[in-house]
C-alpha positions in Angstrom: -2.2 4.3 9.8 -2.6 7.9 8.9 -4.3 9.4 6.0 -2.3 12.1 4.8 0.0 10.2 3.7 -0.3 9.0 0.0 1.9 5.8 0.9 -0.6 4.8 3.3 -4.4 6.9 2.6 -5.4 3.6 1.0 -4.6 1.9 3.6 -6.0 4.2 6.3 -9.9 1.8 6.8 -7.7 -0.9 7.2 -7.5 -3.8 4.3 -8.2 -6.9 6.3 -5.0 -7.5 7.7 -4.6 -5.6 10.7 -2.0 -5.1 12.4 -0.3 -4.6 9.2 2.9 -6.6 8.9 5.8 -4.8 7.8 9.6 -6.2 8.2 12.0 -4.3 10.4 15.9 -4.4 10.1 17.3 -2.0 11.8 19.7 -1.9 14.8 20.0 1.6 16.3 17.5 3.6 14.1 14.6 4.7 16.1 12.1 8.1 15.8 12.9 10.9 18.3 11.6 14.1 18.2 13.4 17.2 19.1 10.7 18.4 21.9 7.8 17.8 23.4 6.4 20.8 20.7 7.6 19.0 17.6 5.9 15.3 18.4 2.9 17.3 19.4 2.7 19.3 16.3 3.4 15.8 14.3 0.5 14.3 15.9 -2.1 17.3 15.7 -1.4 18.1 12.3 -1.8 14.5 11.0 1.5 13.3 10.1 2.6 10.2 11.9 1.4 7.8 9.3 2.6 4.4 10.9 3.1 3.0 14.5 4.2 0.3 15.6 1.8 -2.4 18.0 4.3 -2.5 20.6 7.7 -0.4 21.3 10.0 -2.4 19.5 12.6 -0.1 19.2 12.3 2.6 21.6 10.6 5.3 19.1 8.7 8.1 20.6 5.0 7.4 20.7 6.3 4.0 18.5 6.4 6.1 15.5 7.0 4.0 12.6 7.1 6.5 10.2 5.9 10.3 9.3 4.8 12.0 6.3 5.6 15.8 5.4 2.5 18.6 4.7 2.2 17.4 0.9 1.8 14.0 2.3 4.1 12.6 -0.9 7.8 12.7 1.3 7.5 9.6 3.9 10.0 8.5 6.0 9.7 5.2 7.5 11.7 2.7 9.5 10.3 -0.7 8.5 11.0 -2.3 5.2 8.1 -2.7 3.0 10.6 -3.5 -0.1 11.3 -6.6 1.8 7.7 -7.5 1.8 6.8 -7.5 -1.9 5.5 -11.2 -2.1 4.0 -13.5 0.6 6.9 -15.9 0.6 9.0 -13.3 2.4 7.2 -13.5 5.7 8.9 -15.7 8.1 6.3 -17.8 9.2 4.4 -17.9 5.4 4.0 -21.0 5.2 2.2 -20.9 8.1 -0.3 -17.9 7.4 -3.8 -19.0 7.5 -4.5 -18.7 3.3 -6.8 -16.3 3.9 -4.1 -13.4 5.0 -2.2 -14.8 2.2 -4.6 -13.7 -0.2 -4.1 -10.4 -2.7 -0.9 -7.5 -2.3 1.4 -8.0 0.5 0.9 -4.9 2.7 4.2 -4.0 1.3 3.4 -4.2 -2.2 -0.2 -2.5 -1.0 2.1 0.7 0.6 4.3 0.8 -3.0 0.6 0.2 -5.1 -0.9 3.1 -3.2 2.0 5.8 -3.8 1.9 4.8 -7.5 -2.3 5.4 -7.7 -1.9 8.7 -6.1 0.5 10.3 -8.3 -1.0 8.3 -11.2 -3.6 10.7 -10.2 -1.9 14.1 -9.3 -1.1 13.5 -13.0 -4.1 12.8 -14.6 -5.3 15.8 -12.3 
C-alpha cells in the first residue's frame, strides 16, 4: 500500500487486516507499462499504491493500482465498491469475527479519500 495516495495513505501502516481483501472482476484488464523507464519512474517516485499478493492477472510488478503526482487521481483494477459491507465477501460467513470487525477495507479505501479532501478543504 503506498502512501501518496489519498485513497490508500490511511491505509499505508496497515489496519489489521493484511493482506487487504479487495474483489476483482475483471477478465482481460491488467497493468502494463509502456517501458522499462515508465514502471521504474512509477515505482521510484512513489506511485504504485496497491499490489496484488500474487500475479493474478498478469500485471507488471502485480500492480493493482497507481496514483498520479497530486496523489487524488487513482486508478485501480479491483473493486472496492463491491466491498462496502462484510456480507459481500464470499466466504463471510466464515471470517473469524475478529476480521469482521469495523469498515470493510473497501468502505476503509472510500472513508479515507473522503477525510483527505474533507481536509484539503478545511485547509
Amino acid at each position: 500500500v503506498g502512501d501518496r495516495c489519498i485513497w490508500t495513505r490511511e491505509l499505508a501502516g496497515g489496519f489489521g487486516r493484511e493482506p487487504m481483501m479487495l474483489p476483482i472482476a475483471h477478465g482481460e484488464g491488467r497493468f502494463v507499462a509502456k517501458d522499462g523507464a515508465t514502471l521504474a519512474a512509477l515505482e521510484s517516485g512513489g506511485h504504485i499504491a496497491l499490489r496484488y499478493t500474487e500475479a493474478v492477472n498478469g500485471s507488471q510488478g502485480d500492480i493493482a493500482g497507481i496514483c498520479d503526482a497530486s496523489g487524488r487521481i487513482f486508478g485501480l483494477m479491483p473493486h472496492p465498491e463491491r466491498y462496502l459491507d462484510w456480507t459481500r465477501h464470499p466466504a463471510w460467513t466464515r471470517l473469524d469475527a475478529g476480521v469482521r470487525t469495523g469498515p470493510t477495507p473497501g468502505r476503509l479505501l472510500f472513508e479515507a479519500a473522503v477525510g483527505a479532501v474533507r481536509a484539503l478543504a478545511s485547509a
